[in-house]
ROSE-4610 file (N, C-alpha, C; in Angstrom, 1 decimal, always signed):
// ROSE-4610
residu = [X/X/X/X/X/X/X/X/X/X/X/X/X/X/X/X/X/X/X/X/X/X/X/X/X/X/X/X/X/X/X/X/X/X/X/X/X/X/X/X/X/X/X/X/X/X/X/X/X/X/X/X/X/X/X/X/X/X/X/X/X/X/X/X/X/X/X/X/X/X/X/X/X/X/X/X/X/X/X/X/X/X/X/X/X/X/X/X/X/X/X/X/X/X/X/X/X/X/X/X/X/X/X/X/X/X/X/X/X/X/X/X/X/X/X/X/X/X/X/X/X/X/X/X/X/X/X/X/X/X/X/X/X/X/X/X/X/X/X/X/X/X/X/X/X/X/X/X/X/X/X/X/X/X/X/X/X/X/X/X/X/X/X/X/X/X/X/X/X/X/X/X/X/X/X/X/X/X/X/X/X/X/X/X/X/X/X/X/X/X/X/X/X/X/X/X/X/X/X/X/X/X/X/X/X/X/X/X/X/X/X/X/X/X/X/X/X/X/X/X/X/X/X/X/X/X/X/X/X/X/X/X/X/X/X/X/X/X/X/X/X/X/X/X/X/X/X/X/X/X/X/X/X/X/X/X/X/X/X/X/X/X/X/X/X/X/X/X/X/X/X/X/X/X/X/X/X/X/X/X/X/X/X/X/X/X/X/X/X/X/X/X/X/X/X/X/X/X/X/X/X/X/X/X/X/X/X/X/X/X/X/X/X/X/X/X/X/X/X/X/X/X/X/X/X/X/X/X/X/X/X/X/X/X/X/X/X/X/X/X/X/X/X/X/X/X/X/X/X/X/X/X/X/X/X/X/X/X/X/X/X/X/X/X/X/X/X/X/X/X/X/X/X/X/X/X/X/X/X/X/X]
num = [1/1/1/2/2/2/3/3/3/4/4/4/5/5/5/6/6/6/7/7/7/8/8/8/9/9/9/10/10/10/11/11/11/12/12/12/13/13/13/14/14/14/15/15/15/16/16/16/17/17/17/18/18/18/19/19/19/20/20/20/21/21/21/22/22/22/23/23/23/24/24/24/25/25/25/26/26/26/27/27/27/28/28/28/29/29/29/30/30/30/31/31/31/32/32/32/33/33/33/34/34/34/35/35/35/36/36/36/37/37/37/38/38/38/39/39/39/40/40/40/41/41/41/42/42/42/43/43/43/44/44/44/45/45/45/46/46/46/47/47/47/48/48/48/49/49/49/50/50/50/51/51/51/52/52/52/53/53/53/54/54/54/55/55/55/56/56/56/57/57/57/58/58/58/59/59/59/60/60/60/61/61/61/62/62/62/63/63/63/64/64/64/65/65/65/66/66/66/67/67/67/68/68/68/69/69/69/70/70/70/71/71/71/72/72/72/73/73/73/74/74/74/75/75/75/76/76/76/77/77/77/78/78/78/79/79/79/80/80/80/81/81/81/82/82/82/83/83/83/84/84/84/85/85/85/86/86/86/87/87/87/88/88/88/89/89/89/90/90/90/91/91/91/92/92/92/93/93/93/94/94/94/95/95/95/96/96/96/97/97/97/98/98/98/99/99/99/100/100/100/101/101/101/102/102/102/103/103/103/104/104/104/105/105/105/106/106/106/107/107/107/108/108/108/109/109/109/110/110/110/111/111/111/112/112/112/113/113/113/114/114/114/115/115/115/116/116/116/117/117/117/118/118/118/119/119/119/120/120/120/121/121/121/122/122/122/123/123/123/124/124/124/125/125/125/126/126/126/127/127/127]
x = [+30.8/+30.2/+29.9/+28.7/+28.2/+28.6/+29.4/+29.7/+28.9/+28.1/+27.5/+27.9/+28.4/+28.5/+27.6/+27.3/+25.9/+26.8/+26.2/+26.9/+25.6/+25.9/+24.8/+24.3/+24.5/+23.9/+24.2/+23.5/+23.9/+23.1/+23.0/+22.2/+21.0/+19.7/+19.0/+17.6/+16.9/+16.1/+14.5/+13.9/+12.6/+11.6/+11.7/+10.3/+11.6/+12.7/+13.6/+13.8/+14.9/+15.1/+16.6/+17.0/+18.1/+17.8/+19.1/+18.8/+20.3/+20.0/+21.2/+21.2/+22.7/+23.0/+23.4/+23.6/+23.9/+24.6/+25.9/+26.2/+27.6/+27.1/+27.5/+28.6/+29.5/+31.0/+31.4/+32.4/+32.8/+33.3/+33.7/+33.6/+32.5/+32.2/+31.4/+30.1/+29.8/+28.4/+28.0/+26.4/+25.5/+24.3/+24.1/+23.3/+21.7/+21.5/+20.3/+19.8/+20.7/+20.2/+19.2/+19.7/+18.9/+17.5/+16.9/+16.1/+16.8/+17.2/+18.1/+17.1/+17.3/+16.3/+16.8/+16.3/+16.8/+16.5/+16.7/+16.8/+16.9/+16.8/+17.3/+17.0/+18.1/+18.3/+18.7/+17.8/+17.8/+18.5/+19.6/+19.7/+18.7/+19.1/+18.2/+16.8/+16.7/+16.0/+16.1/+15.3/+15.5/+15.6/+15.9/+16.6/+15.0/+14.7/+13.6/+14.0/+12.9/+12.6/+12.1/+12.3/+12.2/+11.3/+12.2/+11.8/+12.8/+12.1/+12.7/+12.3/+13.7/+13.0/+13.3/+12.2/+12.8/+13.6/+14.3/+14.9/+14.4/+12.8/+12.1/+12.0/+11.9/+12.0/+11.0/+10.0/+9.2/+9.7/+9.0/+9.2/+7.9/+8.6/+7.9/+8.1/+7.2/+7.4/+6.8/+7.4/+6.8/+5.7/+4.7/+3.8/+4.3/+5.3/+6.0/+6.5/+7.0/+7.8/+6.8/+5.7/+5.0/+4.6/+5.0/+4.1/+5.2/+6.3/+7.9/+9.1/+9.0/+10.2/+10.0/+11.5/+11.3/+12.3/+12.4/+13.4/+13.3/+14.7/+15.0/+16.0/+16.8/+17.8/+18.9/+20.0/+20.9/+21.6/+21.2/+21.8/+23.1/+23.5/+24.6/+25.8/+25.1/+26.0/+26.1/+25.2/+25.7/+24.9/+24.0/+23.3/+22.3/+21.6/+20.1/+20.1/+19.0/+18.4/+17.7/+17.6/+16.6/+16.7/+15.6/+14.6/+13.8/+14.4/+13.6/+13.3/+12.1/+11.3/+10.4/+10.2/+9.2/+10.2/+11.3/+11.6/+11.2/+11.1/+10.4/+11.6/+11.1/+11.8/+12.1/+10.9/+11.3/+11.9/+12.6/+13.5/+14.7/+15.2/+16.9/+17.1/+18.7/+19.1/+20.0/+20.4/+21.8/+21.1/+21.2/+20.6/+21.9/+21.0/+22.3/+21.1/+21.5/+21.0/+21.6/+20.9/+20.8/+20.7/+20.9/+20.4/+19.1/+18.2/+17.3/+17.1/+18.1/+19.3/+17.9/+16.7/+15.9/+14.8/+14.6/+13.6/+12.2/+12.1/+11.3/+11.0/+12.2/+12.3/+11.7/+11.0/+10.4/+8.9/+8.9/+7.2/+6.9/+8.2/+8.0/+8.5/+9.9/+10.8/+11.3/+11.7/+12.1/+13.6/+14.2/+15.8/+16.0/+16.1/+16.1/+16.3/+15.3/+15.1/+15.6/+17.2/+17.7/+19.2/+19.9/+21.5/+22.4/+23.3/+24.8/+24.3/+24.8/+24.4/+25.6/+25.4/+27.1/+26.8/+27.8/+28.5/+27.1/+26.3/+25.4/+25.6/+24.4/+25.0/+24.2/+25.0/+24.1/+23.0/+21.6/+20.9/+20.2/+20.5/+20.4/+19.1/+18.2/+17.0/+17.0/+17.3/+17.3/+15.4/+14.7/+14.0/+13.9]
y = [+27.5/+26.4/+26.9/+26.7/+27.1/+26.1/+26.2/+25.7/+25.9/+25.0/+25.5/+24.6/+25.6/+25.2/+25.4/+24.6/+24.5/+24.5/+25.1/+24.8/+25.7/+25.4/+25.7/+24.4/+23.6/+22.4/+22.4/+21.1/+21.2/+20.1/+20.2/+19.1/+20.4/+19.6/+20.8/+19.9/+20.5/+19.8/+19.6/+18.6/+18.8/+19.7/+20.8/+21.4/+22.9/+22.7/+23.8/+24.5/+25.5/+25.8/+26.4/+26.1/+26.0/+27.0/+27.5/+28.1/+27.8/+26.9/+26.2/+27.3/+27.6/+28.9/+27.5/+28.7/+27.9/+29.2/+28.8/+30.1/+29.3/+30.2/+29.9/+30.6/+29.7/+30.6/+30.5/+30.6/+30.4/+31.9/+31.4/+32.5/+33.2/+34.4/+35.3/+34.8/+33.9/+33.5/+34.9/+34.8/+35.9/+35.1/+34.8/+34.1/+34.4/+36.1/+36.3/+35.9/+34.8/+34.4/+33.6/+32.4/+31.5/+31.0/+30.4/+30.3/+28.8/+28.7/+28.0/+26.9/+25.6/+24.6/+23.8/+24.0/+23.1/+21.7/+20.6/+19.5/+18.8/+17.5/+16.9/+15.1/+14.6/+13.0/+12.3/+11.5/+10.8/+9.3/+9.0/+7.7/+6.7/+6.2/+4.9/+5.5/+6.6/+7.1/+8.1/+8.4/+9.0/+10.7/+11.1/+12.8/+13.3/+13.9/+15.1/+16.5/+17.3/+18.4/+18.9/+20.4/+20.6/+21.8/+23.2/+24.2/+24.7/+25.7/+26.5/+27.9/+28.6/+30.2/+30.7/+31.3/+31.5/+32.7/+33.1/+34.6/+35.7/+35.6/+36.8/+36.7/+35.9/+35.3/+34.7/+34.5/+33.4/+32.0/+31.9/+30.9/+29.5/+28.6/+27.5/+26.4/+25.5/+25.1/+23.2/+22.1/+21.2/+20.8/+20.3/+20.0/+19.7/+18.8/+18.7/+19.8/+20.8/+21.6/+23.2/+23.0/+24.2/+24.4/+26.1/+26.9/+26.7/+25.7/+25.3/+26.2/+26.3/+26.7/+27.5/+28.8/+29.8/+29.9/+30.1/+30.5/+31.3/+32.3/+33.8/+33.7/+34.3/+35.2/+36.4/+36.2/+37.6/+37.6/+37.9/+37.9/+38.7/+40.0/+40.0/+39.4/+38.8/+37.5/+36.1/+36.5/+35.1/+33.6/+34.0/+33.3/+33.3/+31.8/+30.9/+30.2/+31.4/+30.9/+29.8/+28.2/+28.3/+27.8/+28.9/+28.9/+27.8/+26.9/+26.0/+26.3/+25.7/+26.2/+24.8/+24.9/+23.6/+21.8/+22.5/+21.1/+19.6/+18.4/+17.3/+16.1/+15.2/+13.8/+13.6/+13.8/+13.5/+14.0/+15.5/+16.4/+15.8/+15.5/+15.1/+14.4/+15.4/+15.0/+15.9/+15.2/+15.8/+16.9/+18.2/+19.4/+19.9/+19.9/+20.4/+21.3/+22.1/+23.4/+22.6/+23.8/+23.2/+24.6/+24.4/+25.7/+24.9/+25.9/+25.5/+26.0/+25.3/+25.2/+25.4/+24.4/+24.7/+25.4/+26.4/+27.2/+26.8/+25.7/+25.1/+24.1/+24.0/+23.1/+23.9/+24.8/+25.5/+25.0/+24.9/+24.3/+23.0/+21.9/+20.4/+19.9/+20.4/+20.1/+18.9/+18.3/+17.3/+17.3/+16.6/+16.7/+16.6/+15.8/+15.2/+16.7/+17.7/+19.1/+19.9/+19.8/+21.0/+20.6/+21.2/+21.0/+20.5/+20.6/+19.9/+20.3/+19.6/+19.9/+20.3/+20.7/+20.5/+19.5/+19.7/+18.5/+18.1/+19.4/+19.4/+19.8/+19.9/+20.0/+19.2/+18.6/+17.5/+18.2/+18.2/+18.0/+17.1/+17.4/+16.7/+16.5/+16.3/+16.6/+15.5/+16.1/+15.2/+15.2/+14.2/+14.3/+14.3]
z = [-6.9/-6.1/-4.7/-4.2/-2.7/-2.1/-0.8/+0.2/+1.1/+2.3/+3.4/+4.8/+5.7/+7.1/+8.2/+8.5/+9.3/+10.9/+12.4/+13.4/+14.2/+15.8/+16.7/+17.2/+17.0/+17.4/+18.8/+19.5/+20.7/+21.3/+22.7/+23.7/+24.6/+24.0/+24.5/+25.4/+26.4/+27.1/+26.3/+26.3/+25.8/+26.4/+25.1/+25.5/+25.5/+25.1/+25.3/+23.5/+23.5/+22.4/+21.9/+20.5/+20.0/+18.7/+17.8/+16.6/+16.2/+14.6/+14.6/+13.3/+12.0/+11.4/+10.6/+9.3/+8.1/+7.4/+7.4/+6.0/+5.1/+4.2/+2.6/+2.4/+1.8/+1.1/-0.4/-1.1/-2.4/-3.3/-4.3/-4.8/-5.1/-5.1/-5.4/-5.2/-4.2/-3.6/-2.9/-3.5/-3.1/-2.6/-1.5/-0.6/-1.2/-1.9/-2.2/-3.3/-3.8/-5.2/-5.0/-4.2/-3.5/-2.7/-3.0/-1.4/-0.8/+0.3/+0.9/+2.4/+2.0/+2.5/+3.8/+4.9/+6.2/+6.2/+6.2/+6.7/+7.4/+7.5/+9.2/+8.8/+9.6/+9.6/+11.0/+10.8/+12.1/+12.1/+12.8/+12.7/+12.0/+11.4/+10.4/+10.1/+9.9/+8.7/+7.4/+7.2/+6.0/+6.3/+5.1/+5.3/+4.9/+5.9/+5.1/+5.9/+4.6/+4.4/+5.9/+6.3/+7.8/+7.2/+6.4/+6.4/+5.1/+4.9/+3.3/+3.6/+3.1/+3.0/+1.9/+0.8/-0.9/-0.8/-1.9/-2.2/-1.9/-1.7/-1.1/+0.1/+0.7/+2.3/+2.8/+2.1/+2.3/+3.0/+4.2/+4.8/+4.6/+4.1/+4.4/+5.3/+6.1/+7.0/+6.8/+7.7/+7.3/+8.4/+8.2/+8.9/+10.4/+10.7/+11.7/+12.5/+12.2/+13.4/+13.0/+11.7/+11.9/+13.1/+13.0/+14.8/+15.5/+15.5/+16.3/+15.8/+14.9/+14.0/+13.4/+13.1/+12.3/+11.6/+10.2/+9.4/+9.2/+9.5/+8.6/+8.1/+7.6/+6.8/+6.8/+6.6/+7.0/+5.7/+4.5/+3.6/+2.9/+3.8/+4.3/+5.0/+5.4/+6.2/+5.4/+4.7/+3.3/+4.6/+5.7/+6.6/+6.7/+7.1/+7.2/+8.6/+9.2/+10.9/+10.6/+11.5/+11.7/+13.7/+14.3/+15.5/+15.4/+16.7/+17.1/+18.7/+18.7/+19.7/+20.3/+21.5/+21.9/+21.3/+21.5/+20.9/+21.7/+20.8/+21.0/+20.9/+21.4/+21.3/+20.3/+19.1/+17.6/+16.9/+17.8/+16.5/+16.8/+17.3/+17.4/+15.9/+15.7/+14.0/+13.4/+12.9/+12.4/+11.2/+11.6/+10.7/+9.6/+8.5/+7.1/+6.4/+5.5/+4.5/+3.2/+2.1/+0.7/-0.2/-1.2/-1.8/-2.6/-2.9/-4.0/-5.6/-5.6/-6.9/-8.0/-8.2/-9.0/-9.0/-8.0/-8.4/-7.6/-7.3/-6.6/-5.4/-4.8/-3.6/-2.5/-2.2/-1.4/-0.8/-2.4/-2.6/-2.1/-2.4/-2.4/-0.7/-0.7/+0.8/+0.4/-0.8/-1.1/-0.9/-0.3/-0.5/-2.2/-2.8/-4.3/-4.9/-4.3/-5.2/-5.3/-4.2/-3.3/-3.5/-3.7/-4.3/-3.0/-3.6/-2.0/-1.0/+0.1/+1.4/+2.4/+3.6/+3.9/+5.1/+5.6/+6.9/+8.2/+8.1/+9.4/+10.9/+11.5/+12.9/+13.8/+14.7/+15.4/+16.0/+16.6/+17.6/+18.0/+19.9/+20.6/+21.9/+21.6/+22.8/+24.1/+24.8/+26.2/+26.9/+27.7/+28.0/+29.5]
């Protein structure tokens, strides 16, 4: 079972930037199996899809933070960047990772599509 700890969070100024880490533990987890999905939840809304990067490293991005955000990879490190940039009023939110346990959450950004999550990490945008 993949475990994932998300941290880097923080209080950052609008229009500033943060890069919150995500890595994976367990037995014999191999981070390159996966393509592994960012998320984000806001007080009294709902959890969506932010960004995904597949096993090859394909990065996908959601309409929202495209051109803002970048996901990479340290697969040695069993670790998932994601580079936020230009941050906004409307990013503040507790950020968590996923695996994309089926093959296809890359495509969709659906939470529903994307296996356990872990604990998250707060961010905070001050204006």
């Amino acid at each position: 079972q993949v475990q994932f700890a998300e941290s880097g969070g923080g209080l950052v100024q609008s229009g500033g930037s943060l890069t919150v880490s995500c890595t994976a533990s367990g037995i014999g987890v191999m981070l390159d199996l996966y393509g592994i999905g960012w998320f984000r939840q806001a007080p009294g809304k709902e959890r969506e899809g932010v960004s995904c990067i597949s096993r090859d490293g394909t990065p996908y991005y959601a309409n929202t933070v495209k051109g803002r955000f970048t996901v990479s990879r340290d697969n040695a490190k069993n670790t998932v960047y994601l580079q936020m940039n230009n941050l906004k009023p409307e990013d503040p939110a507790v950020y968590s990772c996923a695996t994309d346990a089926l093959g296809y959450g890359c495509y969709t950004l659906k939470p529903s599509d994307f296996g356990s999550r872990g604990q998250g990490t707060q961010v905070t945008v001050t204006s």
